[in-house]
C-alpha positions in Angstrom: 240.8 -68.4 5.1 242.5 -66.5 7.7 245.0 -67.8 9.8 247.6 -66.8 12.6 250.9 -66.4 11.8 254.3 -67.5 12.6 254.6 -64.9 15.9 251.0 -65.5 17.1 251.3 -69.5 16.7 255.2 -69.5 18.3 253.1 -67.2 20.9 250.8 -69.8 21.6 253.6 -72.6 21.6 255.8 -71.2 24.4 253.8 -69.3 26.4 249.7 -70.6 25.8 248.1 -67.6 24.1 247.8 -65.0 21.5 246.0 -61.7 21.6 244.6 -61.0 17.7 243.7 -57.1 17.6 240.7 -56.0 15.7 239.8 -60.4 14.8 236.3 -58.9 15.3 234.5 -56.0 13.7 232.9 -52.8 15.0 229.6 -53.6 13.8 229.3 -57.2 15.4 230.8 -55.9 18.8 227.6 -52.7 18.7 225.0 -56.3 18.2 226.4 -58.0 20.6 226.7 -55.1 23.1 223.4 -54.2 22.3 222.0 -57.4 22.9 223.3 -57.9 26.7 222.4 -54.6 27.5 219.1 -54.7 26.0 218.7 -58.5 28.3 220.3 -56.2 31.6 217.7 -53.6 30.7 214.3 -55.5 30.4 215.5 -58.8 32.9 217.8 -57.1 35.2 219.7 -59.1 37.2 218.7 -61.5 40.2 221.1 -61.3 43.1 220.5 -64.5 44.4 221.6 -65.8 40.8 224.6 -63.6 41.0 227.4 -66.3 41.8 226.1 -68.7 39.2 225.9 -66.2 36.5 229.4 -65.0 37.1 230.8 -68.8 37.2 228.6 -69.9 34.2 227.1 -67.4 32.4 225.1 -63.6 32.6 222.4 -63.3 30.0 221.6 -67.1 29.9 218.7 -66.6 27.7 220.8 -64.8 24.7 223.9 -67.1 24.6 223.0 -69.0 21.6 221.7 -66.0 20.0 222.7 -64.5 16.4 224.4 -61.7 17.9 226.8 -63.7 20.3 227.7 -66.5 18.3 228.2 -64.9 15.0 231.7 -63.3 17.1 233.3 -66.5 16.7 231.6 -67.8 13.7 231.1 -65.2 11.2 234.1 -63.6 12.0 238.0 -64.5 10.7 238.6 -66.4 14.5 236.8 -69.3 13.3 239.4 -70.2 10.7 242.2 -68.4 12.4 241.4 -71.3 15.2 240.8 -74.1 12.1 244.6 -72.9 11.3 246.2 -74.3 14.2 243.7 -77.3 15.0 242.7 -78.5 11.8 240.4 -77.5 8.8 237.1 -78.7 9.3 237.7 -80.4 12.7 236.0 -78.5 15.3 232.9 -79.3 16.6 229.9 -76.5 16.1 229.8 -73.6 18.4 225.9 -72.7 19.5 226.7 -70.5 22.4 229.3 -68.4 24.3 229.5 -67.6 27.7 228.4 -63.9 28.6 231.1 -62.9 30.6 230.7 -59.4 32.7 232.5 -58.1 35.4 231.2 -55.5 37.7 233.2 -52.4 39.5 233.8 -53.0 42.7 234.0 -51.0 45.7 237.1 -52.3 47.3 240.9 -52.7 46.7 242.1 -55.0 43.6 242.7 -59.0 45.2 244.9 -61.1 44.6 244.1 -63.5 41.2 244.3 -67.0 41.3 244.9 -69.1 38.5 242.3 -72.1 37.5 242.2 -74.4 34.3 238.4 -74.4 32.9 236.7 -77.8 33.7 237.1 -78.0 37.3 234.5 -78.3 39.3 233.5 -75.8 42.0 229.8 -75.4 43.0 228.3 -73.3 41.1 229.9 -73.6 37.5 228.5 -76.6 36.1 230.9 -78.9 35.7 229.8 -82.8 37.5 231.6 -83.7 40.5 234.5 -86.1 40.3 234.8 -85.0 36.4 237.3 -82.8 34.6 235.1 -80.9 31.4 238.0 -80.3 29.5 238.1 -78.6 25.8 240.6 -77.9 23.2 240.7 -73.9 23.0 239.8 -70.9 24.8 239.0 -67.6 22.6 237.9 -64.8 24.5 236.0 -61.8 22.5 236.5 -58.4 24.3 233.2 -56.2 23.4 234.8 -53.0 25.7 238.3 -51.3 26.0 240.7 -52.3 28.7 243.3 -50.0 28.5 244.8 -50.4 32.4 245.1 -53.3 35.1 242.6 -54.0 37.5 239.6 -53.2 35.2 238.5 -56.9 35.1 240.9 -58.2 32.8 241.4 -61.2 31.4 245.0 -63.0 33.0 247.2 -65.7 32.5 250.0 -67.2 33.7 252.4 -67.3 30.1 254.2 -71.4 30.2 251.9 -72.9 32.4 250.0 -75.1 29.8 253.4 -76.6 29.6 254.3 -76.5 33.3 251.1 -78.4 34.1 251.7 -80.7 31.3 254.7 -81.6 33.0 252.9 -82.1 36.3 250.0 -84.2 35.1 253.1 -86.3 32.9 253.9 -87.3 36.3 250.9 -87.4 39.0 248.4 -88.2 36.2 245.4 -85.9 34.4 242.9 -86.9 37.5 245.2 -84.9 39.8 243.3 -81.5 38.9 240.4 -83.5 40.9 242.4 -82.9 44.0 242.7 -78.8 42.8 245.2 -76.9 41.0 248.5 -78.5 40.7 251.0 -77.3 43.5 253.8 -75.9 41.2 256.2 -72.4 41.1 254.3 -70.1 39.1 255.6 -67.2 36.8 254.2 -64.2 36.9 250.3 -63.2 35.7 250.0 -61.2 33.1 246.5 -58.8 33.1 245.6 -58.5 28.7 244.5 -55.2 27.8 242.9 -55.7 25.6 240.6 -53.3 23.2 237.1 -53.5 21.7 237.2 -55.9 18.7 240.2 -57.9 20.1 240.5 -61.2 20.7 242.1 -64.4 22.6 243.2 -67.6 21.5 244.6 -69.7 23.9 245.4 -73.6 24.8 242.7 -75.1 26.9 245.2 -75.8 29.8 246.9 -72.7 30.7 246.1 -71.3 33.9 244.2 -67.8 33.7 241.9 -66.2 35.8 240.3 -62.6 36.4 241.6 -59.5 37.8 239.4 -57.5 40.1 237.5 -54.4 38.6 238.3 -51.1 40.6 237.7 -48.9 37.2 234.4 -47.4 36.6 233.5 -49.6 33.9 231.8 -52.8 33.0 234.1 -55.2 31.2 232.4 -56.4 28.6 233.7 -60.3 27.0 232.2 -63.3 25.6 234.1 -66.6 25.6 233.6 -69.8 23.5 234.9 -73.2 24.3 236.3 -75.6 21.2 236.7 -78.7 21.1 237.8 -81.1 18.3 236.1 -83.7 16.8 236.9 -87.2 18.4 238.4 -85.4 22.1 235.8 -87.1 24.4 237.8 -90.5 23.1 241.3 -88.7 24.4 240.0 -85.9 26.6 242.5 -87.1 29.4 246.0 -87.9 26.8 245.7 -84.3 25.6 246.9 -83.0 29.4 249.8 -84.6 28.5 250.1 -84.1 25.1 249.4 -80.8 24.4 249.4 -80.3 20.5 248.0 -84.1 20.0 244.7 -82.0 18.9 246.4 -79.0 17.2 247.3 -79.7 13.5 248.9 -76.3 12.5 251.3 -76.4 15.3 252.9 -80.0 14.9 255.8 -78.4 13.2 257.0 -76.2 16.4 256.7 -79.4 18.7 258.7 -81.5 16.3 261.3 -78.5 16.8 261.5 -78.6 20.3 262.4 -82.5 20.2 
C-alpha cells in the first residue's frame, strides 16, 4: 500500500491539497491520451455541446472506460487516498471526468473560485441541492510548466475558511452562491505529465485561462466515503469527520 506522507498530509491539513509527482505512470497517461484523442478524432466535438462538455464532461462516451479509470484505480493514488480516509472505505470509482481546456485567443481572465456540487445550468447538479463528495484527485495527462496554460488553481486555507463560514450561516448557504469571505491568494499548479492532485472536497479551486498553445490535458475523479449521503451536510463543518489518516493533525490543532 502506498500512502502520503507526513509533508503531503500536513499539506492537505492547512492548506486543502497535495500535488504527488509522477503518482501515475507513463504508460497509463499514452492510454489515456490516446483514448481522448482517438474519441476527438473519429466524434469531433459538437459546438452546441461545448458548454456542457466543459462543465460536466468532454468524451462522455469513454469516461468509464479501462483507460480512464484504471488512472485512479490501478495506480498508487487509490491507496495513497485509502491512507488518509480509511482502508477499504471508499465507494467504487466507474468514471472520471474528461477534463480539456482549449487555447484561447484572448488575454488570461480573472479565475474565480467555486466548491464542486453547486449548481449552475449546465453541470448536472439538481437545483436547490448541494452534490457534495469527500475528495478531489485531479490526473494531469500533459505538462504545465507556466501560468495561464489552463491550470488547475486553488485558493490554499479555504476548505477551512469556509468551514468556518458554514459553522456559522449553515451548509445550505452555498445554495445562495459562494460564501462572501476575504480570500488569499490563487495559486495556478504546474503541474507535469503523470502528476497528480489530492485535495479536500471543499476547497475553493477553479481554472486559469489557456493563452499557451496547448491543450491541457486532465481527468478528475470524485470520492466519496461509504455512509456520506447519511452526513453529506455535517462534513462542511467537520472537515476530517470522513478522513481517518488525518485525525491525528486535527486532535493537534485542539
Amino acid at each position: 500500500m502506498e500512502y502520503l506522507d507526513d509533508q503531503q498530509r500536513q499539506q492537505i491539513y492547512d492548506d486543502g491539497y497535495t500535488l504527488v509527482r509522477g503518482a501515475v505512470p507513463p504508460e497509463k497517461v499514452t492510454a489515456a491520451l490516446r483514448a481522448i484523442n482517438a474519441s476527438l478524432g473519429e466524434r469531433g466535438i459538437d459546438p452546441q455541446q461545448l458548454t456542457t462538455f466543459r462543465s460536466q464532461t468532454y468524451c462522455p462516451e469513454i469516461t468509464g472506460s479501462e483507460a480512464i479509470v484504471s488512472l485512479l484505480v490501478d495506480t498508487p493514488l487509490w491507496s495513497m487516498a485509502e491512507s488518509v480516509i480509511g482502508e477499504g472505505t471508499l465507494q467504487p470509482v466507474t468514471h472520471g471526468q474528461i477534463a480539456l481546456r482549449f487555447p484561447t485567443t484572448g488575454s488570461a481572465t480573472e479565475i474565480h473560485p467555486h466548491i464542486d456540487g453547486m449548481y449552475t445550468p449546465h453541470n448536472g447538479v439538481k437545483k436547490g441541492t448541494i452534490a457534495n463528495f469527500t475528495a478531489l484527485v485531479g490526473v494531469y495527462l500533459s505538462d504545465t510548466p507556466t501560468a495561464d496554460a489552463g491550470n488547475f488553481t486553488v485558493w490554499p486555507g479555504t476548505h477551512r475558511m469556509y468551514a468556518d463560514y458554514f459553522a456559522e450561516a449553515g451548509p445550505t448557504a452555498l445554495l445562495e452562491g459562494m460564501p462572501p469571505i476575504q480570500l488569499p491568494e490563487p495559486l495556478q499548479i504546474t503541474p507535469n505529465a503523470g502528476d497528480a492532485v489530492i485535495s479536500h472536497y471543499q476547497i475553493g479551486h477553479g481554472i486559469a485561462s489557456n493563452v499557451s498553445g496547448n491543450i491541457r490535458y486532465a481527468v478528475y475523479f470524485r470520492l466519496t466515503r461509504e455512509g456520506h449521503s447519511d452526513i453529506s451536510l455535517h462534513v462542511m463543518t467537520d472537515l476530517w469527520r470522513e478522513w481517518d489518516g488525518m485525525g491525528d493533525l486535527a486532535r493537534n490543532q485542539l
